[in-house]
C-alpha positions as MATLAB code, in Angstrom:
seq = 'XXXXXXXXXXXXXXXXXXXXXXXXXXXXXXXXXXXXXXXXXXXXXXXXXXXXXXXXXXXXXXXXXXXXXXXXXXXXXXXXXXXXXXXXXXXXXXXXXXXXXXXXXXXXXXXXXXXXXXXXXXXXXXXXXXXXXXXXXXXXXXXXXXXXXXXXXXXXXXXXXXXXXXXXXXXXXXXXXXXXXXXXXXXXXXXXXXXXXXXXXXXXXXXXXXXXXXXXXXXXXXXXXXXXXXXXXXXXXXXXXXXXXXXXXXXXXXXXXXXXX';
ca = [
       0.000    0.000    0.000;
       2.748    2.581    1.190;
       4.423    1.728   -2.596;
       0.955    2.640   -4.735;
       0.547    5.963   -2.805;
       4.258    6.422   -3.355;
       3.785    6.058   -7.339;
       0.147    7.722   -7.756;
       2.083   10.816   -5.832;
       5.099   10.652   -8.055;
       2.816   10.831  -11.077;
      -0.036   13.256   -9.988;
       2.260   16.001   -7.443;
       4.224   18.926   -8.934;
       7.591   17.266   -8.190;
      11.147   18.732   -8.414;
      13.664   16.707  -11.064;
      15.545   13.666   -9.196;
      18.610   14.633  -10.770;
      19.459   18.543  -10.730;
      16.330   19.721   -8.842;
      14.845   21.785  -11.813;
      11.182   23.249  -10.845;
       7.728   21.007  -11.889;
       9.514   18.429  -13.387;
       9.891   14.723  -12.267;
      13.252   14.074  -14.666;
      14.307   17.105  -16.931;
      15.349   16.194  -20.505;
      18.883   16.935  -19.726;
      19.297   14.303  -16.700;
      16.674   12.191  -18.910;
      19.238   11.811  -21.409;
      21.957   11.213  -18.992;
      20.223    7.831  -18.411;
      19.991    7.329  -22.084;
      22.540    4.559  -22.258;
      24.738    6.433  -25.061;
      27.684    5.991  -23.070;
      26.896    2.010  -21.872;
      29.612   -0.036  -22.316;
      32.262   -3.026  -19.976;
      33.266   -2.145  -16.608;
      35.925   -3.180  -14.415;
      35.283   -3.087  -10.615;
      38.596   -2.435   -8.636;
      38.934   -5.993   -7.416;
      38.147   -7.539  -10.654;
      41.175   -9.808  -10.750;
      40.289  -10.962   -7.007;
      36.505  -11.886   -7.978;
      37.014  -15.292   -9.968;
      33.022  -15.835  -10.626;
      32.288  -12.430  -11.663;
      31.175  -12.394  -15.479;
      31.941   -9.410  -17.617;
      29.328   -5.815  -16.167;
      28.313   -3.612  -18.333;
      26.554    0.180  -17.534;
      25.182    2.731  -18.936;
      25.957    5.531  -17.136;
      28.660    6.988  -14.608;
      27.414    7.055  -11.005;
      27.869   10.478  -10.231;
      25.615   14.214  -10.145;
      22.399   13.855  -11.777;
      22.941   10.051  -12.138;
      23.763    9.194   -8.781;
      20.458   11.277   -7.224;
      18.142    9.356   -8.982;
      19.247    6.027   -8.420;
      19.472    6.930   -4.583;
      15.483    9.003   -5.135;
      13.978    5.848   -6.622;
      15.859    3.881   -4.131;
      15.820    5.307   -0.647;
      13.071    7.858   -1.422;
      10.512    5.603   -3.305;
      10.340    8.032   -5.945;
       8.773    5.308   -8.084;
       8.314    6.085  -11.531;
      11.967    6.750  -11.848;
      12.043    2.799  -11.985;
      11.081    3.771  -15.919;
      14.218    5.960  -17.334;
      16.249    3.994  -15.003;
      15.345    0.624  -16.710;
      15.811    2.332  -19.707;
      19.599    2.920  -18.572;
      19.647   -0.744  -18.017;
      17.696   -2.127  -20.900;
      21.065   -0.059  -22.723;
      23.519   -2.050  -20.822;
      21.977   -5.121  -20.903;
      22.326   -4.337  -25.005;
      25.407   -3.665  -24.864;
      26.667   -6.886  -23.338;
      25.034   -8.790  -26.464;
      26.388   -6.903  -28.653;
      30.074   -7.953  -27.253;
      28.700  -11.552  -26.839;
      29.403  -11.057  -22.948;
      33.381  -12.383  -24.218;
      34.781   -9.321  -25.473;
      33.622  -10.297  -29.194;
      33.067   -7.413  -31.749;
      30.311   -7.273  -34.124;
      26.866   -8.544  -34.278;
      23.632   -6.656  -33.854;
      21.551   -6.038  -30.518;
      20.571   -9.656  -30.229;
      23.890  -11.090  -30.666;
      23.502  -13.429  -28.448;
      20.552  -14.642  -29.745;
      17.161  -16.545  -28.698;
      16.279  -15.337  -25.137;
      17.442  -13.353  -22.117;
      16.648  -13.787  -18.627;
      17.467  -10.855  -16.462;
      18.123  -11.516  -12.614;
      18.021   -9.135  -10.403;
      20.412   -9.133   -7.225;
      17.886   -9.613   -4.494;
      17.107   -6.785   -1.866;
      17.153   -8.364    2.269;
      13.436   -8.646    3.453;
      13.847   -5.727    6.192;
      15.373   -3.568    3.060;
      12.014   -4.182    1.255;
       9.874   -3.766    3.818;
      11.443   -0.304    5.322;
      11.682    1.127    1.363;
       8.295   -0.223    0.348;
       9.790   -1.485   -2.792;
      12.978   -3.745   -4.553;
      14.513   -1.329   -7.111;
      16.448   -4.300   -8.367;
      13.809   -6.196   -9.026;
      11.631   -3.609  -10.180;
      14.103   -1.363  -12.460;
      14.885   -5.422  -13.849;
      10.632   -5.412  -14.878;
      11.097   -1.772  -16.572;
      14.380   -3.055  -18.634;
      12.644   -6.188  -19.827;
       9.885   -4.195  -21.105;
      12.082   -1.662  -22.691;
      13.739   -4.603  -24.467;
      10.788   -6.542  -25.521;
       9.810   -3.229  -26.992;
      12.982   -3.034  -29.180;
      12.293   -6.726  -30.409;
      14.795   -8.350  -27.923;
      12.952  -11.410  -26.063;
      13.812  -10.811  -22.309;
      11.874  -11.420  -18.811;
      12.667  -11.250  -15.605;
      13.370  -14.246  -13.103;
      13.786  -13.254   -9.531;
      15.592  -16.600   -8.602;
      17.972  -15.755   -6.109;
      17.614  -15.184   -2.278;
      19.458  -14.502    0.656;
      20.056  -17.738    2.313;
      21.373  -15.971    5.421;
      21.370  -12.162    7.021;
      24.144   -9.718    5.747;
      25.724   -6.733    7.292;
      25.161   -3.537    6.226;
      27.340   -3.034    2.791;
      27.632    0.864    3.244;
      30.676    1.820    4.573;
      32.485   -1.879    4.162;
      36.003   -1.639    2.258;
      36.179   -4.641   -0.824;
      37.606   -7.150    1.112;
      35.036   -7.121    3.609;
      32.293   -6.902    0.995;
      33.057  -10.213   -0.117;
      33.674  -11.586    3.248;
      30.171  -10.109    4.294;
      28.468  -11.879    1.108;
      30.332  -14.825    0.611;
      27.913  -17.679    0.604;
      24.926  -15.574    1.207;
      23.348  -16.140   -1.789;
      21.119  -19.472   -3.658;
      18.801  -20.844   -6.218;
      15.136  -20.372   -4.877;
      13.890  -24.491   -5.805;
      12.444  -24.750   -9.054;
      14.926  -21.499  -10.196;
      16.756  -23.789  -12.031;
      13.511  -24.756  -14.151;
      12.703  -21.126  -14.333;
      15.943  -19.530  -15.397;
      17.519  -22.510  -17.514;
      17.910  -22.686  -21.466;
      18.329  -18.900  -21.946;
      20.652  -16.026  -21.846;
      21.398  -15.232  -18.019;
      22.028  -11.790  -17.384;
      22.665  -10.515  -13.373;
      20.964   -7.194  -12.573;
      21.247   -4.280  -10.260;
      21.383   -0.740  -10.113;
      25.226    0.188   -8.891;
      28.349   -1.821   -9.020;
      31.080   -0.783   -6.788;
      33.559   -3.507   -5.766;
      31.351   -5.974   -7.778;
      31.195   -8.330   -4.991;
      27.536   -8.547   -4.888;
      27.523   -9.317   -8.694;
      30.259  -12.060   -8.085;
      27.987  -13.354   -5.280;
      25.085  -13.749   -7.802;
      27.037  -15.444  -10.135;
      28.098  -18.000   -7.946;
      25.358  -18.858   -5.983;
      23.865  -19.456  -10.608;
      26.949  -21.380  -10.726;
      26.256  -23.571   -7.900;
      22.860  -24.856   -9.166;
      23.996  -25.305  -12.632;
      23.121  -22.077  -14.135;
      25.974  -19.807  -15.697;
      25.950  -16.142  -15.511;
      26.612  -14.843  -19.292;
      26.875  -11.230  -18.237;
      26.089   -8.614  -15.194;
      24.731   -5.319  -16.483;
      23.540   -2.375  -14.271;
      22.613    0.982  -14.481;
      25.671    3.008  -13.054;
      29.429    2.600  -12.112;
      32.021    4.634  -11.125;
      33.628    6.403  -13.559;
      37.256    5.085  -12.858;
      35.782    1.586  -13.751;
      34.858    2.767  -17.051;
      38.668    3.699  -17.475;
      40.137    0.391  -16.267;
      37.729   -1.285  -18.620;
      39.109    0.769  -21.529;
      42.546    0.848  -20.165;
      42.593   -3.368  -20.451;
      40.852   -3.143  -23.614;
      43.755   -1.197  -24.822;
      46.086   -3.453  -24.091;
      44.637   -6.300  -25.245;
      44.174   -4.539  -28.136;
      47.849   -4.003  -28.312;
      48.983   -7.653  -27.636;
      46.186   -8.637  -30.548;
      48.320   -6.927  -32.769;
      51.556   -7.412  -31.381;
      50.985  -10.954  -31.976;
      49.846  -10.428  -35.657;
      52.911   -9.471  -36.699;
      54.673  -12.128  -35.291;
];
């Protein structure tokens, strides 16, 4: 009940923008098209090398200014139909990881891949859920599948993960005790395997930091026989996009290096 009021408010109330705070407007065009997804491409968390079942990420936008407020309004506020423009951001990332074939491939269209994807969203604790009213995972994960569907890519949602045991507070945890705090936490829901096998598996959430949590997901897929393809979300830090580029560089480099061999 607390969610619905939370959304017919959002729609119906003068409302300042999320992300710079211009007048009457619930997301200006200018912070809209920050979450546009022209900039989505691979990340690389800083512990990449120390996370062995983390698949390639992929986001669509830097977490920072306007980006960063909105995630945090439609998370901690319950500023609801952000959950739209933000699933946008991640139907764009999600896009971009079949387009690389989640291995670093070139070429290929949208649906690279091919046949169908099955986004799954990192789930939110129970006491998280009930205090927000909401799971933005879960339901920025609905407004991406939509998105895609719309552009002709088959994609649903499959919420078949849960916390198997209680987990600290991640806020203010360095990466080393991120994973220590999530290691294990995570499993199949029974029957998930049913649900979730035979397609494309994509992991979903809104922010990567460390990408422990993403690495978590993975595994806990892993463990009941499923395989994480990719993990896409809406925002990373920007010095993760440059890491990402930075290795791509050098692979780059050794690619040809070894061509002329």
């Amino acid at each position: 009940m607390r969610g619905w009021w939370q959304e017919l408010a959002g729609l119906v109330l003068p409302a300042a923008c999320a992300g710079c705070g211009a007048a009457r407007s619930l997301l200006c065009g200018a912070c809209r098209g920050a979450l546009g997804g022209a900039g989505a491409g691979p990340v690389c968390p800083a512990v990449r090398g120390a996370l062995p079942s983390l698949p390639p990420v992929y986001a669509a936008a830097r977490y920072e200014g306007p980006v960063r407020a909105v995630v945090l309004a439609h998370k901690e506020r319950g500023a609801l139909p952000l959950a739209g423009p933000l699933g946008a951001a991640l139907a764009a990332a999600v896009s971009a990881a079949a387009r690389t074939g989640a291995r670093g491939e070139r070429g290929g269209g949208a649906g690279a891949w091919g046949g169908e994807l099955v986004l799954v969203p990192v789930p939110s604790a129970r006491r998280a859920v009930r205090a927000r009213g909401h799971d933005p995972a879960r339901r920025i994960a609905l407004a991406a599948s939509r998105r895609l569907r719309r552009a002709g890519e088959p994609a649903r949602v499959a919420p078949v993960l849960r916390l198997r045991r209680r987990v600290a507070d991640q806020a203010g945890l360095g990466a080393r005790q991120r994973r220590e705090n999530l290691a294990g936490a995570l499993e199949v829901r029974p029957g998930g395997v049913r649900t979730a096998g035979g397609a494309r598996i994509v992991v979903v959430d809104d922010v990567v930091t460390t990408g422990a949590t993403l690495e978590e997901a993975a595994r806990a897929l892993r463990a009941a026989g499923l395989r994480a393809d990719a993990a896409a979300v809406v925002a990373a830090p920007s010095g993760s996009f440059a890491r990402a580029l930075m290795l791509e560089r050098r692979w780059t480099t050794r690619t040809e290096q070894k061509s002329r061999e």
